[in-house]
N, C-alpha and C positions, 0 to 999 in steps of 0.2 A: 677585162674588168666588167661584170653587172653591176647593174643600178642595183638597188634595195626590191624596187617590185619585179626586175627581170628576177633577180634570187630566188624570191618567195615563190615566184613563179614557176619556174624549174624547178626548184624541189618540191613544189607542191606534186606539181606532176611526176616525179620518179617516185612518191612513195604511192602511187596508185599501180595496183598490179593490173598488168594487164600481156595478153599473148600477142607477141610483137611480128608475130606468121600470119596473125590474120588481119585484114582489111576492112572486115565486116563487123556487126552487132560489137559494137564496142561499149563497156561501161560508161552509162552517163554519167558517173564523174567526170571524164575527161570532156564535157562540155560545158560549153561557156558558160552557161546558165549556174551548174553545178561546181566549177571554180570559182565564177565570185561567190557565191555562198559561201565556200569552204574558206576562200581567202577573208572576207568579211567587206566585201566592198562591190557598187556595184559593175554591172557587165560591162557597160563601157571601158570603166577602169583598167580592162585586161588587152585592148585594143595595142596603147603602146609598146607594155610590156613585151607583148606576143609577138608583133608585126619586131620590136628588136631583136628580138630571139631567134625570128624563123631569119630574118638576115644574117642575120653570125649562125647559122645552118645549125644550129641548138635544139628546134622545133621544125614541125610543118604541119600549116594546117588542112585540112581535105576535110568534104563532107561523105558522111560515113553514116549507115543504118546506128540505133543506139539503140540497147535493150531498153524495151520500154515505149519506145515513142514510135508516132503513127508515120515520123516522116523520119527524112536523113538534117540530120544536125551540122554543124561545125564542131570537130574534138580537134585538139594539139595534141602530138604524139611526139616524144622525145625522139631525135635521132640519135644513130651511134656516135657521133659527136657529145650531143647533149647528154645522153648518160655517163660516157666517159668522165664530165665534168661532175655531174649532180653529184658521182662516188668518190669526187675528189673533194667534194665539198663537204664529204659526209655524210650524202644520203644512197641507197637505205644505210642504219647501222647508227650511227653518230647523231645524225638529225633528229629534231624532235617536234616530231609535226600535229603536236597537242599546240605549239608553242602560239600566241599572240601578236603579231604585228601590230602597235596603235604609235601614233605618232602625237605629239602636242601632249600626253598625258600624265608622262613621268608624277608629277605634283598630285592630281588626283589618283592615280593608283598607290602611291604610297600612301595618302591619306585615308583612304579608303578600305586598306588593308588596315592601318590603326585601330581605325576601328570595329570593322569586323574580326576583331583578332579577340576578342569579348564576347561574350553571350549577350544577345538583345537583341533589336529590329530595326533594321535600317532601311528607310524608302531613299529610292534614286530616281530623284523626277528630272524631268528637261522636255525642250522640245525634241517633238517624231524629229527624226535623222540624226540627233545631236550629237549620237554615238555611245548612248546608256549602254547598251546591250554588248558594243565591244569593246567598252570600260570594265563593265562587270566580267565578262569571258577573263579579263589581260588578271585580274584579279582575283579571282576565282582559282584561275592556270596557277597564278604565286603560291594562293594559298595550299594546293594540292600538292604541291614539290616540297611544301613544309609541314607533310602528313595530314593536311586536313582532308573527310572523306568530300565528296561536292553530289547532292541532289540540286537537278534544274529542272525548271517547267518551264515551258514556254505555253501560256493560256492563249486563249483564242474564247468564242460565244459559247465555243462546247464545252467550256473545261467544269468542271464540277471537284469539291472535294475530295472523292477517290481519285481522280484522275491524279491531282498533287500530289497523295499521300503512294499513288502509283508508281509517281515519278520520281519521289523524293525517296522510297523507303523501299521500291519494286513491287510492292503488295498495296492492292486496293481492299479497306476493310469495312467498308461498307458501316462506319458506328461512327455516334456524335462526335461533335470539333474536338471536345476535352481530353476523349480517350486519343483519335488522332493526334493533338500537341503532344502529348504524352510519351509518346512512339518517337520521336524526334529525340536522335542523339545530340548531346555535348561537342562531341567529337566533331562534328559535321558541320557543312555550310551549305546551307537550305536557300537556294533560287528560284524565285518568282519572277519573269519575266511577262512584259504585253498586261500587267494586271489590271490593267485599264479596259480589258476589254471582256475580261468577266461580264458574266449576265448577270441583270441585279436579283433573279432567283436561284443563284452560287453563292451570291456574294457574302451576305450575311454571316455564313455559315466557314467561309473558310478566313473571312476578316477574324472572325470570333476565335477559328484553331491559332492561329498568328498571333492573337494576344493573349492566349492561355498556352505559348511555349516559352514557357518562363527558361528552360534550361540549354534552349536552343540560340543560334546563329542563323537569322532569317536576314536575307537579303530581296526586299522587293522593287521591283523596276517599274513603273507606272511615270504618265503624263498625271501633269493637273488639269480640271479641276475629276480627282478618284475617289471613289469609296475608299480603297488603300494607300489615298496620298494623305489623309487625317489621322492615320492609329496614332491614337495619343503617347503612349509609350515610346513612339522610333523617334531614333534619329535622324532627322531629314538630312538630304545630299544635294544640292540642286547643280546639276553640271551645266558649266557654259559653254562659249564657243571655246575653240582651241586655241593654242598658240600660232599666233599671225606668221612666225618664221618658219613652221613647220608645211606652209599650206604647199609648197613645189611638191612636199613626199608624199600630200594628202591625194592633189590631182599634178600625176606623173605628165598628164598631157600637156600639161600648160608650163611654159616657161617661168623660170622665179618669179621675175619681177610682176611679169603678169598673176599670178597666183598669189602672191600678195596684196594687186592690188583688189583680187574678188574676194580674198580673205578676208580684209577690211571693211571692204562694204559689206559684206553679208556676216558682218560678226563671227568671222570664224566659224560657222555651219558646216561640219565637212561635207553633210550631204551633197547641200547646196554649192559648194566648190567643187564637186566633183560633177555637176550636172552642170555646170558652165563649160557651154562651146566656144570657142575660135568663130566671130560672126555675130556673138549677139551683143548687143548693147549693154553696156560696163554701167555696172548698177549705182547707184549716188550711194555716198556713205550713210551706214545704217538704215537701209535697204530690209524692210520689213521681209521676213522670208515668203510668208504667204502672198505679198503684192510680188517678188522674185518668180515665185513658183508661176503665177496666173501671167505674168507680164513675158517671161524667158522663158519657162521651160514648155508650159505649155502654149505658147505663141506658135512652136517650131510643127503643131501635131497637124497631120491634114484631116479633114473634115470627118472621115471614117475613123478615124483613131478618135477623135474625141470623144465622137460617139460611144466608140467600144471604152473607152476611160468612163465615160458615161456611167454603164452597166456595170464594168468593174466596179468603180467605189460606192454602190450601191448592194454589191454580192454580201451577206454574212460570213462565209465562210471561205475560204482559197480554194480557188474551184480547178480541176482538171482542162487541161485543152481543147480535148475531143468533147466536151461538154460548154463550150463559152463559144470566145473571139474567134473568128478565121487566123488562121494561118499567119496571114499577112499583114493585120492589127496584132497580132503577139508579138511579131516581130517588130514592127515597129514601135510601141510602145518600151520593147525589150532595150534597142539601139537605143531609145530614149532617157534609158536610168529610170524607166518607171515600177518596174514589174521586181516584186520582191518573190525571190522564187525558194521554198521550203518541201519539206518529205511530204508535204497533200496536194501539191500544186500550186500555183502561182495566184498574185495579188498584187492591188496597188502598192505602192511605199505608203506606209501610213501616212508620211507627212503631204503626197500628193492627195492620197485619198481625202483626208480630213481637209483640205482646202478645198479642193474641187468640189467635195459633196458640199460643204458648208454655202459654197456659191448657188446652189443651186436653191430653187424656190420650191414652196410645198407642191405646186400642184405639178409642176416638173419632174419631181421625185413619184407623184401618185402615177404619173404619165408610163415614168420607167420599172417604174412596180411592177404596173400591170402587164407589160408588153413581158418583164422577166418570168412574171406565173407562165402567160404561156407558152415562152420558151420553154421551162421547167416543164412543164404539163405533158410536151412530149416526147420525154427523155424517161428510159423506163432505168427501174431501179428503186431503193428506198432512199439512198440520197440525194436523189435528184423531187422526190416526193416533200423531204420536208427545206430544199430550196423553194420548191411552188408553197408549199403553205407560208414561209418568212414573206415571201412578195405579196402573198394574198392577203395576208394581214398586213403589210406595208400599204398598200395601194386604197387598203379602205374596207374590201371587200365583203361581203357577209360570208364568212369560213363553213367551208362545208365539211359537215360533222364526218362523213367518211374519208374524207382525206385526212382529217385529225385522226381518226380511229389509226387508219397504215400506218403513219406517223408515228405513234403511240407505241404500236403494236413490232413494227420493224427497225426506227433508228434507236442511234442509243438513247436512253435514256433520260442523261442531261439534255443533248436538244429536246426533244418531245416537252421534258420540264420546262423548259424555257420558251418552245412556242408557243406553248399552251398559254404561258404568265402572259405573253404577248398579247393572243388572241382574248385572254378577259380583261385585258385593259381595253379593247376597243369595242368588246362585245361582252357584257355581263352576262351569259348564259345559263342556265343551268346545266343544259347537257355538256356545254364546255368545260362546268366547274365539278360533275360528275368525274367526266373523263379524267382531267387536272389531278383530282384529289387521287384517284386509283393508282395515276402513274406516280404518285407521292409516295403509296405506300407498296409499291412495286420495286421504291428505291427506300423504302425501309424508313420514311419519313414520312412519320405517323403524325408527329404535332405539325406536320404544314398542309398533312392530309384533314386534318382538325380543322384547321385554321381555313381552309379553302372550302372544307364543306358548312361553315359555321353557316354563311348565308343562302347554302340549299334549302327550300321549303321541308318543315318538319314532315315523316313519311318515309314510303320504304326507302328510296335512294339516298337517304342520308341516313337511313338506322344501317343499310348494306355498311355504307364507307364506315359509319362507326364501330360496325359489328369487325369487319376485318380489321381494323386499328385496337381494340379492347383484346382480339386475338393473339397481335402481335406484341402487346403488352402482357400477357398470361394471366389478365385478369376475367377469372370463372365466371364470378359472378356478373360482371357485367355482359360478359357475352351470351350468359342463359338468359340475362333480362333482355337486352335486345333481341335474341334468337325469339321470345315471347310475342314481342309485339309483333315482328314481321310474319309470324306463323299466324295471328291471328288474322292479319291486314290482307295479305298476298293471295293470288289466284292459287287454285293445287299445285299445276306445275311448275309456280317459283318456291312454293313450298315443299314441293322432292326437293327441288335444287340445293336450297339452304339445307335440309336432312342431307343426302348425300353427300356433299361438297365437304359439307361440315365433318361428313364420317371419315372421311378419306383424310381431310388435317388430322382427326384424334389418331388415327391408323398413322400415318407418316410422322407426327411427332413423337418419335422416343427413337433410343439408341438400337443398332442393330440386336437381334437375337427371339430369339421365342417368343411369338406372342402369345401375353400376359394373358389365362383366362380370362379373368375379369371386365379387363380392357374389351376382351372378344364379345363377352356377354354385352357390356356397353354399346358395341357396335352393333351388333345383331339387333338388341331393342331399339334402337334408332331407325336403323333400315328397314324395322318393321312397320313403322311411323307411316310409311311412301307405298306401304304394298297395295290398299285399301284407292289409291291415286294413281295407280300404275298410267292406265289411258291417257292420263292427260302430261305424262311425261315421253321425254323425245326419246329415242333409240339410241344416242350416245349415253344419254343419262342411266338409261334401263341398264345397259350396259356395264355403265362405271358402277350400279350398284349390286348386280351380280357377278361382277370381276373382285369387289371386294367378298361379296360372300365367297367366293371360288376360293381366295385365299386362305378367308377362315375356318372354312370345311377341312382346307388341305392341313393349313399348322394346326386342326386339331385332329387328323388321323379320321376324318368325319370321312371314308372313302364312297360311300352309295353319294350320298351327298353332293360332295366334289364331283363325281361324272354327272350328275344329272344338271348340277352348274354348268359345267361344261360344254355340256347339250344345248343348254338353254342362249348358252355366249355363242356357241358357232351358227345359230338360228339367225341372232342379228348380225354379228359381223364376217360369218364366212372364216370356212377353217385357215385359209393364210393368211389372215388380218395380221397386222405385228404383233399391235397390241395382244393377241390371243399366243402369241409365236412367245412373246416377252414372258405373260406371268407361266406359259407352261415349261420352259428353261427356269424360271425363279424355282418349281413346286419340282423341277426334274433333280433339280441340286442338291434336294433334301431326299435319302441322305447324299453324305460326297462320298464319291466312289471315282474309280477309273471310269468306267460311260460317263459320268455328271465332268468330273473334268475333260475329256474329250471333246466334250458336246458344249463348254464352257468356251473351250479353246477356239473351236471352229465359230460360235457364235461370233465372238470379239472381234473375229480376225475379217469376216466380213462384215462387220457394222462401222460404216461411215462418220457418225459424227460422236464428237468427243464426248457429248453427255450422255448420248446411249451408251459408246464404250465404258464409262466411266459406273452407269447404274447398274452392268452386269459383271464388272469387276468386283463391283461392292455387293452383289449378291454372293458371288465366289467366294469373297474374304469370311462371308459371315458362315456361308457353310462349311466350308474348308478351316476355319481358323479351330485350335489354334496353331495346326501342321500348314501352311498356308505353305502351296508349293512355291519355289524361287519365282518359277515362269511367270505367274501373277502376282507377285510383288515389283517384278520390275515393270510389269504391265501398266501397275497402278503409279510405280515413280515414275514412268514419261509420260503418263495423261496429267499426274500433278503437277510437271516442271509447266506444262504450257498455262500460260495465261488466257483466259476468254471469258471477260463477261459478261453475261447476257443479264436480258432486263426480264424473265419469265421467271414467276415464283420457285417454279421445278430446276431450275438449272441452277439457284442459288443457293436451295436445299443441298442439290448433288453435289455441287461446289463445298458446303460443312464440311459434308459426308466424308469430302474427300479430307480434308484434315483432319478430322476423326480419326480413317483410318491409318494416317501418316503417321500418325501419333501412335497408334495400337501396333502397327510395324517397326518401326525405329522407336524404341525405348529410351537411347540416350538422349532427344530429344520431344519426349513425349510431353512433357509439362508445355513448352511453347505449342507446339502444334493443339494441345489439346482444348490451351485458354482461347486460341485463334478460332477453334473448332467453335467452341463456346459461345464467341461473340459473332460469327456467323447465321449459325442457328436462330439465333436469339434474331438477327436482323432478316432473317428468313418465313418468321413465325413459327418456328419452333420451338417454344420456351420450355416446355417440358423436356425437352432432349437437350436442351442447352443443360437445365438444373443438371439435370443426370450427368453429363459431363464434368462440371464441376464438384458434384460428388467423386467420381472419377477421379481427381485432379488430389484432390484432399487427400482421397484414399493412398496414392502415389506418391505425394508427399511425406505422410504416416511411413510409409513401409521404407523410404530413404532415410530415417533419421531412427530407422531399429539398429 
């Protein structure tokens, strides 16, 4: 006969597969860290269970290499004993190991489905450990076996609105809160968890999507005092401790009566009962949890541990091993019930971290700031680049402009947005508010890019940021008027830059196919503008403006022309440049023939990254179409299934493109792919290629209702 957590336990472990011949590199599932996770409870927890199991010869445990990690772990491995049983039990087959373990909560999971069995918004606050998150899972689980579909997020400092709308729908769409709420089925039950820990330059924005889903089932998980603990609209949930007679099932290690008696004092907390040793002193009735946590749990740490708890509840984000604590502060913090371990690496438990750090004093925190930058400082990578800047700006520091640039430039996105809000609160910069505003409209958030450049000095660095926001809006006339004053104000070679730069948007904005004389003529008088300046522009610039001449020579048949372009491109960048390699494959495809597909084929097949692949597939589609061979159709369906997105204007274009052509290939659903295409574009700064789509869309419409 098993207890309830030897059960959970054992079948936890037979539904993980794993090759029972080998001894080595075992999946980290089957370690400790990665079953309590799966089971919802922490690591200690698994001690009794395990140690019963390996005695009834059920398990055993050994340390074993594990894919993944720098050292050997602890895994439990079912014996031929223990599987015999687990398949008697049910598992694999029978078992259903989506299923929820909560003890004490019968009463709020029914109540809680009540009401999320209705369209509206429900906030579920409590205290860190109180067991919100595997309240909401046990309910969540019911309501999915009663056909509802389930989007969950777990936020964290990085999360941003796409990220949700990622999580919730599998598609990140880059457009305001209202059309996101939109996108939100009926059908569905929508999970926000950790919402407490959004940054306050997310928050606004996805608070806003939440109360314009009038038609949706929002479930959000947050402590108080939150931005998302007030939406006026929800229904507040506030969960307390659990049921006192449940606490023997909560912490298996403790005997009933004793388990009750830490139930009591500590108000039912499962956490906190589950972090209660055998040895510490039995807490007075109603037992403040955070005087618990400072008094019991962390009493037990020895001096290096604290320290390393120190750093941890000061980390932003859940940091990797091989990048933090030794070895031997993991582990014993881990033995502690402290370390919350998820898919990015390990973290305090909120509820220790938020005591512990709360204890601390400002200049303690300045202390450990700074010692974390340069930890940070020599750990190469871009992750570890914007942990040094969160400390640098933590500790006081005056933030130096090139580590924001990398920042900016290499992690996602949302961080960069969010250090940056950080670093002008402690430093009102210009250059920082420069930086700020670009990576606003990098993320397609033009009125925050407004809003942030309102207080840069009148002048070119604030007509730049407005010029590319009045762009992303498809307003002409403002952008001619701006393009006016900077051209008057700026040195010559900012003045190519804006002509150039500027050429290459009106060229990259519209839909694939011929280019439009007109258009060409447009372009030419432009690039004429910079010939007269040549000298005092750089050699990539000179460059990008005879690679677009190269192209207009070619789609007009201009052949003397085109080679003498040509000449002119292999002078600066040398005949194997890519760039040179790229537009001459673009101008080789025209016309398509058997060479242009060969040469199409071979290209692809050694081009490493997904946006190159992706911008010589779509040269292919448009030459080739509308015979577009099979072999490049599925080309382009497995660069589209993958997900990747980057924060570079170019990759967010190729990304349209690519639903464009989704859309131009699959007909039966070319209306969705092509509105998707649309709103892309449009958050890309492509507005004119957006319209033309939507023309497109019309047309398509028309012709289904003949």
């Amino acid at each position: 006969m098993l207890t309830g957590p030897e059960e959970r336990l054992l079948t936890t472990l037979a539904s993980i597969e794993v090759d029972r011949n080998l001894r080595r590199d075992f999946p980290p599932s089957l370690s400790l860290p990665a079953l309590a996770m799966e089971l919802g409870v922490v690591r200690s927890a698994l001690h009794v269970p395990a140690a019963a199991l390996e005695s009834k010869g059920l398990i055993q445990s050994i340390k074993s290499n594990v894919i993944g990690a720098t050292r050997r772990r602890t895994v439990l491995l079912l014996t031929k004993k223990g599987l015999e049983l687990a398949n008697n039990l049910g598992v694999p087959g029978g078992n259903d190991k989506n299923a929820i373990s909560i003890f004490g909560r019968s009463s709020d999971i029914e109540a809680l489905q009540n009401i999320l069995s209705e369209s509206g918004i429900v906030t579920l606050t409590g205290l860190p450990g109180i067991g919100k998150t595997t309240l909401a899972r046990a309910v969540a689980y019911g309501l999915e076996k009663e056909g509802r579909r389930l989007g969950w997020c777990t936020a964290n400092a990085a999360t941003d609105l796409d990220l949700i709308m990622k999580s919730w729908t599998k598609f990140a769409f880059n457009e305001p809160y209202d059309l996101s709420a939109s996108r939100l089925e009926e059908d569905s039950l929508y999970v926000l968890d950790e919402a407490q820990e959004i940054h306050h330059r997310h928050a606004e924005s996805i608070k806003s999507m939440i109360q314009n889903a009038h038609q949706a089932t929002i479930l959000v998980i947050t402590r108080t005092p939150s931005i998302f603990s007030t939406i006026p609209s929800a229904t507040r949930y506030t969960l307390e401790g659990v049921d006192i007679e449940v606490a023997s099932k909560i912490a298996p290690h403790l005997e009933e009566k004793r388990a009750k008696q830490i139930a009591t004092a500590l108000g039912g907390h499962p956490l906190a009962i589950e972090m209660w040793r055998e040895g510490d002193d039995l807490p007075t009735p109603e037992t403040p949890i955070a005087e618990f946590v400072t008094s019991t749990v962390l009493s037990r740490l020895s001096t290096s541990s604290i320290q390393g708890l120190d750093e941890l509840s000061l980390e932003p984000f859940p940091v990797q091993k091989n990048h933090s604590l030794s070895d031997q502060t993991i582990d014993d913090l881990d033995e502690a019930a402290i370390l919350k371990w998820g898919e990015f690496g390990f973290e305090a438990h909120h509820l220790i971290r938020n005591v512990h750090s709360a204890a601390m004093d400002e200049m303690t925190k300045y202390s450990i700031h700074a010692n974390l930058a340069s930890h940070w400082s020599d750990i190469p990578g871009h992750e570890a680049r914007a942990f040094e800047m969160h400390h640098r700006i933590s500790s006081g520091q005056t933030l130096d402009l090139a580590l924001a640039n990398v920042v900016s430039e290499e992690s996602e996105s949302a961080i960069a947005a969010s250090l940056l809000s950080d670093a002008l609160e402690r430093e009102d910069r210009d250059d920082l508010r420069i930086l700020a505003a670009h990576v606003a409209i990098s993320r397609g958030e033009t009125k925050i890019a407004r809003k942030i450049a309102i207080d840069i000095e009148e002048g070119p660095d604030r007509w730049k940021i407005d010029l590319e926001c009045a762009r992303m809006g498809g307003d002409d006339g403002e952008c001619s008027r701006i393009e006016e004053l900077l051209l008057d104000r700026l040195p010559d070679s900012e003045r190519a830059s804006i002509l150039v730069r500027g050429a290459i948007a009106m060229h990259d904005d519209r839909l694939p196919g011929p280019l439009d004389p007109e258009l060409a003529m447009r372009l030419t008088k432009r690039l004429d503008l910079t010939e007269g300046i040549s000298s005092e522009m750089s050699p990539s610039l000179i460059a990008s403006r005879l690679i677009l001449r190269y192209i207009i020579a070619s789609g007009s048949s201009d052949v003397i022309q085109a080679a003498s372009l040509r000449s002119s491109i292999v002078e600066i960048l040398g005949e194997d440049h890519p760039r040179l390699e790229e537009i001459d494959l673009k101008i080789t495809l025209q016309p398509w023939n058997g060479v242009a597909e060969s040469r199409l084929f071979e290209s692809i097949q050694r081009t490493p990254g997904r946006y190159d692949r992706l911008k010589k597939i779509h040269w292919g589609l448009d030459s080739s179409s509308p015979d577009i061979p099979l072999w490049l159709i599925n080309a382009h369906d497995a660069e589209f299934k993958i997900q990747e997105n980057e924060n570079r204007p170019e990759h967010r274009r190729i990304d349209a493109f690519a639903w464009y052509w989704s859309g131009a290939i699959h007909s039966d659903d070319r209306i969705r792919l092509w509105a998707e295409a649309a709103r892309r574009l449009r958050a890309a700064g492509c507005v004119k290629a957006a319209s033309e789509v939507i023309d497109e869309i019309h047309v398509e419409i028309r012709s289904r209702r003949r």
